[in-house]
N, C-alpha and C positions, 0 to 999 in steps of 0.2 A: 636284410629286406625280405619280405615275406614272397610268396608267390603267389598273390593274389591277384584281384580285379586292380587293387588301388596299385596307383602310378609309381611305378619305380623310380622313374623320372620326376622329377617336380618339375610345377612350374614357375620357381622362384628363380632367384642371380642362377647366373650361369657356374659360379662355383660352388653352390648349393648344387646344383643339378650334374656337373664333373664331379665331385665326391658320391653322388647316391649312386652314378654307373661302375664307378672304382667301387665300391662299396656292396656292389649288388651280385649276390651269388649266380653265377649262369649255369646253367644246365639244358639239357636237351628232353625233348617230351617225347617219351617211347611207351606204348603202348600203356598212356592214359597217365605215368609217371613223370615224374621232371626226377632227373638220373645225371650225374657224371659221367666220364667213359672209364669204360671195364677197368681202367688200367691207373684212373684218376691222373692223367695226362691230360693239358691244358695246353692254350697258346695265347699268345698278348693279340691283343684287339687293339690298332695305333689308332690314335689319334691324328690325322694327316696334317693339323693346323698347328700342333705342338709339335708332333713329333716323339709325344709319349706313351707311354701304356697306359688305355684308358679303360681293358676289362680283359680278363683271360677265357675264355671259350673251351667247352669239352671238345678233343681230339677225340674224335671217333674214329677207333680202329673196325679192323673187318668183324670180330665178336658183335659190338654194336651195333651195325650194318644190320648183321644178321638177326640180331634182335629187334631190330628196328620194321625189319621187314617181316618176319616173321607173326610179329603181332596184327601188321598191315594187313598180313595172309588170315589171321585167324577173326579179325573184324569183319572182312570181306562178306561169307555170306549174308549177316546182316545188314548189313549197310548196303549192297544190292538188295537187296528185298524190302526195303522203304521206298514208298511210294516217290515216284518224283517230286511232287509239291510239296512231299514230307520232308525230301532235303535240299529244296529252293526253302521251304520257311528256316532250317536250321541255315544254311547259308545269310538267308538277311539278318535273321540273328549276330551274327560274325561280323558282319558290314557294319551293323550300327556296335558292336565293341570295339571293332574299328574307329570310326566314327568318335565314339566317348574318349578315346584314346590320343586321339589324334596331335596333341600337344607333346604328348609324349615319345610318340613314336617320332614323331619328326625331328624332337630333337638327338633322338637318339642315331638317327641317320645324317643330323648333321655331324655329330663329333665322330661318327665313325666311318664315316665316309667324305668327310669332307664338304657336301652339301649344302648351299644354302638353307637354312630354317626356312625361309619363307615356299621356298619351291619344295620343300619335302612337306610341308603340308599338303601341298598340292599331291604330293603322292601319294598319301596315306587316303584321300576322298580316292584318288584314281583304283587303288585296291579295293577299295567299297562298293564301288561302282561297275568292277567286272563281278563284284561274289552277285553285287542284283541283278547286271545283266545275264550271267547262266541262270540265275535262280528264273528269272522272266524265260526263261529258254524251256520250263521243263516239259510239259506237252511235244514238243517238238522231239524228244527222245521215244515216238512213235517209230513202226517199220512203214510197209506197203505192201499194199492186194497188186497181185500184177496176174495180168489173165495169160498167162501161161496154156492154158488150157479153155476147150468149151465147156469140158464134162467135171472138171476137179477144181479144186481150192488151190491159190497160191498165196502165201501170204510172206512177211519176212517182220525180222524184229531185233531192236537193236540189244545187246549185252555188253556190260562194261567186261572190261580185259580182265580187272581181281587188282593187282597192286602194281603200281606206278612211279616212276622216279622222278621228282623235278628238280632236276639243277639249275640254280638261277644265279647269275651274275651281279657285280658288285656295282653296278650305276645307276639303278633305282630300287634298292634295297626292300622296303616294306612294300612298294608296290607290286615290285614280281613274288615278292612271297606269300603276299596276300591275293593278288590277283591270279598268279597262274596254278593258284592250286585248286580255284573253282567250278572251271570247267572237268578234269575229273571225278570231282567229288558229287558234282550235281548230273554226272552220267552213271555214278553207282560205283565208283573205283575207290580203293584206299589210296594214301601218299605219303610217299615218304619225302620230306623235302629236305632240299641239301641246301644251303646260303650258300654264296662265297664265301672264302675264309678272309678276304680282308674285310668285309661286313657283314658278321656274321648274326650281331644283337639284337637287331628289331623282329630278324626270325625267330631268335630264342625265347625273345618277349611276347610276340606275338603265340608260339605255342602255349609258354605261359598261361595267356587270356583266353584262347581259345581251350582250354582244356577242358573246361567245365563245360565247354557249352557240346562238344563232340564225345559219341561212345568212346572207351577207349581202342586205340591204336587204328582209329579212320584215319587222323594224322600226328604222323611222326614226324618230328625236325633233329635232326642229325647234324654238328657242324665237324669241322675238320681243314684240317690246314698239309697240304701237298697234294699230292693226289690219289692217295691208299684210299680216303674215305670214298670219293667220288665211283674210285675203280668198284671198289667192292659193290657197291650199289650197280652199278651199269653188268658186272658178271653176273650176279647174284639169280640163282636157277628160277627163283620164286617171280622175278622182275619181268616182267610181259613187255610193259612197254613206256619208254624212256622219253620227254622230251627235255629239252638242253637250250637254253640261250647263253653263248658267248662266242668264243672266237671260233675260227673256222679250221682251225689246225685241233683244238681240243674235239670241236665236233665231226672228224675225219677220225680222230682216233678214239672216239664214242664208237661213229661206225662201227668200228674195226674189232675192240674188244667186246661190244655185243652180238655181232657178228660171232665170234671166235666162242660165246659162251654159250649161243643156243640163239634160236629164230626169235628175236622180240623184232617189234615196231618200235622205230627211232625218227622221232622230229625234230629237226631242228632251227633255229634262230640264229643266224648267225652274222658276221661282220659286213662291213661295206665301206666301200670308196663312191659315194652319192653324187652325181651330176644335179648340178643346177643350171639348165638353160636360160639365159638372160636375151631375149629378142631385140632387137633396137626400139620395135614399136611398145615395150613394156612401158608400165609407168616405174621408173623409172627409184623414183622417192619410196615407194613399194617396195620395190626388189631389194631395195637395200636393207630395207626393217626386212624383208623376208631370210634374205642373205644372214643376217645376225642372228634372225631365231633358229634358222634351219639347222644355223652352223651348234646350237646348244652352246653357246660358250656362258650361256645365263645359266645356271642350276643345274649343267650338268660337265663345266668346265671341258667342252667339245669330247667327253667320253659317252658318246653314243653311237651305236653302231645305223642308226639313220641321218646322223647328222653328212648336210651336203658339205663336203671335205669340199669338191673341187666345182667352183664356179667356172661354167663357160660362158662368157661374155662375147657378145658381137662387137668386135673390133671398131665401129661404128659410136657406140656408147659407152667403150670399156675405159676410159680416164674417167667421165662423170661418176659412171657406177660405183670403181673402187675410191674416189674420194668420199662418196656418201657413204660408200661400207668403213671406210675407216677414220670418218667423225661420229659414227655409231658405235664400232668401238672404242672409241677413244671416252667413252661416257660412262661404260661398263666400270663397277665398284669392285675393287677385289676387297676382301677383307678375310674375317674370322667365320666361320658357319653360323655360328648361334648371333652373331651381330645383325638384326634387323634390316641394317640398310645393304648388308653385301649379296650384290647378284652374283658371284663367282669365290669361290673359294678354291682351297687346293687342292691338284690331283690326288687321286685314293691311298698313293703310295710312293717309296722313292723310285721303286723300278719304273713306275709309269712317267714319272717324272724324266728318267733318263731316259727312257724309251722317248720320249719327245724329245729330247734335245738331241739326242743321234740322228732323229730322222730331219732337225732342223738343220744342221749340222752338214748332213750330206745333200739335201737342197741348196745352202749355201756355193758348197764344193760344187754342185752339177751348175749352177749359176742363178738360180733364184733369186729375185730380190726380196728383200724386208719392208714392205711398206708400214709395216705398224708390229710393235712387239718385239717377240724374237727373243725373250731371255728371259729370268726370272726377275719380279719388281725387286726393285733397290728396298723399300720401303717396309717388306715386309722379311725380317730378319729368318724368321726361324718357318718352320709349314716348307711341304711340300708344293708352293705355289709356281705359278708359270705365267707371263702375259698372254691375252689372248692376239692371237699372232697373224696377220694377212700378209700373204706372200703374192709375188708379183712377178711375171716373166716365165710362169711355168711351163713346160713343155710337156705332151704324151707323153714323151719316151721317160721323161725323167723318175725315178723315185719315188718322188713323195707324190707324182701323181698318180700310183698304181698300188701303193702298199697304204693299208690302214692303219694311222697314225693311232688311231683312240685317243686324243689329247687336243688343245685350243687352237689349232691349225686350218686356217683355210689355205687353201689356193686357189690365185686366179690363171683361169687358161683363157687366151682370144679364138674367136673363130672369125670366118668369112663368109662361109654360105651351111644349110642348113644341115646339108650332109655330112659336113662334118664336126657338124658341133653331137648328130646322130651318134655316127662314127668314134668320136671321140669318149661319148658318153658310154657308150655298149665296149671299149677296148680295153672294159679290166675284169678281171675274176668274178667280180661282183655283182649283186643286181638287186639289192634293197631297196633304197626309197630313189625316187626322184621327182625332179620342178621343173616344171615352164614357166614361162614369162612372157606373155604374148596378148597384144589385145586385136590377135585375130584368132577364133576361134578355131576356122579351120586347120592354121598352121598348127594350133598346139594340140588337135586331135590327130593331124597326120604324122606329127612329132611322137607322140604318145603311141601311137600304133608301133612304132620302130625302135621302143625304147624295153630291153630287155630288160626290167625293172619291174621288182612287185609289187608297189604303193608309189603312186605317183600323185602330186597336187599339181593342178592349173593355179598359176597365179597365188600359192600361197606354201606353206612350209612347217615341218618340225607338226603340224599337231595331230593325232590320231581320234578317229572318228569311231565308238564303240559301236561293233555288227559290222564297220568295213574290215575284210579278211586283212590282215598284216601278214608279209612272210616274202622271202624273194627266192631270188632266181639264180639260178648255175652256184657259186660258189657261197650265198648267201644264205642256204638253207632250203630245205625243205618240209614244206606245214605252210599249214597258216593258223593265226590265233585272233583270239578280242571280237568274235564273230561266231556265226552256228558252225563254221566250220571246225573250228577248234574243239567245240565239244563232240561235234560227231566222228572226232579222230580218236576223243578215248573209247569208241564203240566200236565192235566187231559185230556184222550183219548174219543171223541165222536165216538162212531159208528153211520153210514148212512147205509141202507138197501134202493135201489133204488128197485125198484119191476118194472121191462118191462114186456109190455104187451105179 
């Protein structure tokens, strides 16, 4: 297969389309090249619905790394010194290859990550959609006159950092690779981006397609399997400033070894255990469709770090509510990724895989009930698959209601009065998304006030509104993105003191 514009992927049968990804050379795109690693080390790309090897991925070592950034380094001055609307027009440029693409990429996020087809199309518009939203931003990378003085000039102005790391995780694949390398790029930064290693190919595709259209080495896509390639990037002297979406244990020891390498700036995106508030006065048939989207067990088989893991129900309407939540799911289709009609497919991997069922496991043991789920389908032999699972009877203290499962788990908890469903909600590590259900206004603003959480919905769930900041609280990260805010975190502020005579 060539590295061209034309589709590696077809859009024929699906074993036309499994042959061209087996079939299809990967490489990484370093300063303007498509390259193997130094060492011509590779690793298998699973297929999580077989269970096979469905493409091998360049293993970047620390040489790579280093080349990778390096070229980032030496693009740098130029690419700051383009006009902002000179790279919002190359950014929507991107969006619509994006866009052209967009059959392709999805499927390629389906076999290698497990994903519905139909919902990674939706991801691949979502990536397009943040490179226009920076690109719309670029005027806004202005400073400010601030009157410091009667007799002098004060002015200030923003500058990008120079070169940039993004590590992005494996549960919405082309979207964070496409989306999160925008705001950078449209603040005048280079980027080096890192996939995850269990999904590693719609990055290396997408460097692919984007080559021709970017100077060489604005961006670099580097993939790599354990954590040498990651390391090397977050050390790396030349690296200013790091942001990172995934779990909250890799991004404490982000902290720690960019810390340890030299003073960068570090943001992070990180995990969550999401309270969803259920009021008695809610509508009721609502909550429940809210309850199922929230929970992502449609296209992203409950691996998202905003999904609401643990329902608090008003004791009051808590039998009604979880019957409606589990004839909802009870409707959900598991199937194969690239199958049309399947809204759930299988976890990314077998670790995540186990990793659910230990944590279902000791819910059991602490006394949890299984309202719906609980085990892998009978039906589906072979794939990393899992039901989506509503558990019943949970308690605070227990388990599964304080550690993030990343997998098709809800829990319901009861409450009785407002404080502690408050209480309840604020009594874990976490503080990413959260939901009310209330059709009284008041209660759910005075609710919302007392909820240590960074993206909150009245009365609704699961979807993100491009320009509302995303990003949480205490154990959840710190940043925020998909808003001005994001872009004006790749920027560091110069102050100017003009002194008239």
């Amino acid at each position: 297969m060539s590295a061209s514009s034309e589709p590696s992927v077809p859009s024929g049968s699906v074993a036309d389309t499994v042959e061209a990804v087996r079939d299809h050379r990967w490489r990484m795109l370093i300063g303007g090249e498509l390259v193997e690693s130094s060492t011509g080390e590779a690793f298998a790309s699973i297929d999580p619905s077989t269970e096979g090897e469905l493409g091998r991925a360049p293993d970047a070592g620390k040489p790579d790394v280093d080349r990778a950034v390096r070229a980032a380094a030496a693009a740098f001055p130029s690419w700051r010194s383009t006009a902002p609307r000179e790279r919002g027009a190359v950014l929507r440029r991107l969006a619509s290859i994006l866009r052209d693409h967009t059959e392709e990429l999805a499927r390629l996020d389906a076999m290698d990550g497990g994903f519905p087809v139909v919902n990674m199309r939706n991801d691949v518009g979502w990536g397009a959609d943040l490179l226009e939203l920076f690109a719309d931003c670029a005027l806004a990378l202005g400073g400010e006159t601030i009157p410091a003085s009667a007799e002098n000039f004060h002015f200030t102005v923003r500058e990008p950092f120079g070169v940039v790391a993004r590590i992005v995780p494996f549960n919405h694949p082309i979207f964070f690779a496409a989306g999160k390398i925008a705001a950078p790029l449209m603040a005048g930064n280079t980027v080096v981006l890192k996939p995850a290693e269990q999904t590693p190919l719609s990055a290396l595709r997408m460097g692919e397609l984007f080559r021709e259209e970017l100077p060489p080495g604005v961006l670099n896509v580097v993939s790599g399997k354990g954590k040498e390639t990651g390391a090397a990037l977050v050390a790396h002297p030349q690296v200013r400033r790091i942001a990172f979406i995934g779990s909250d244990t890799v991004g404490r020891a982000i902290q720690a070894d960019a810390a340890a390498a030299g003073v960068k700036t570090v943001t992070l995106e990180l995990g969550g255990k999401n309270a969803m508030i259920v009021f008695p006065d809610a509508d009721l048939e609502r909550a429940a469709t809210g309850v199922v989207a929230g929970m992502n067990f449609v296209g992203s088989q409950g691996q998202s770090c905003g999904s609401n893991s643990r329902l608090l129900v008003h004791a009051e309407v808590a039998e009604d509510l979880s019957a409606l939540i589990v004839e909802k799911v009870g409707q959900i289709t598991l199937g194969a990724p690239l199958d049309q009609s399947t809204q759930m497919g299988p976890l990314v991997s077998e670790a995540q895989l186990e990793r659910t069922m230990q944590y279902l496991g000791i819910a059991r043991d602490e006394g949890a009930k299984v309202l719906y789920g609980g085990s892998r389908p009978s039906a589906l032999k072979r794939g990393w698959y899992h039901e989506p699972t509503v558990l019943d009877g949970v308690t605070p203290e227990m388990t599964i209601a304080n550690e993030e499962v990343f997998g098709p788990v809800l829990s319901i908890l009861r409450f009785e009065r407002s404080e502690q469903a408050v209480s309840v909600a604020n009594g874990v590590d976490f503080g990413l998304t959260g939901s009310v259900w209330t059709a009284d206004l008041d209660r759910a603003l005075n609710t919302v006030r007392e909820l240590h959480t960074g993206y909150i919905w009245i009365n609704g769930s699961s979807r993100h509104f491009w320009g509302m900041p995303f990003g949480g609280m205490k154990a959840s990260g710190v940043g925020r993105e998909e808003g001005l805010e994001e872009l004006l975190s790749f920027t560091e502020t110069k102050s100017v003191n003009v002194m008239l005579g």
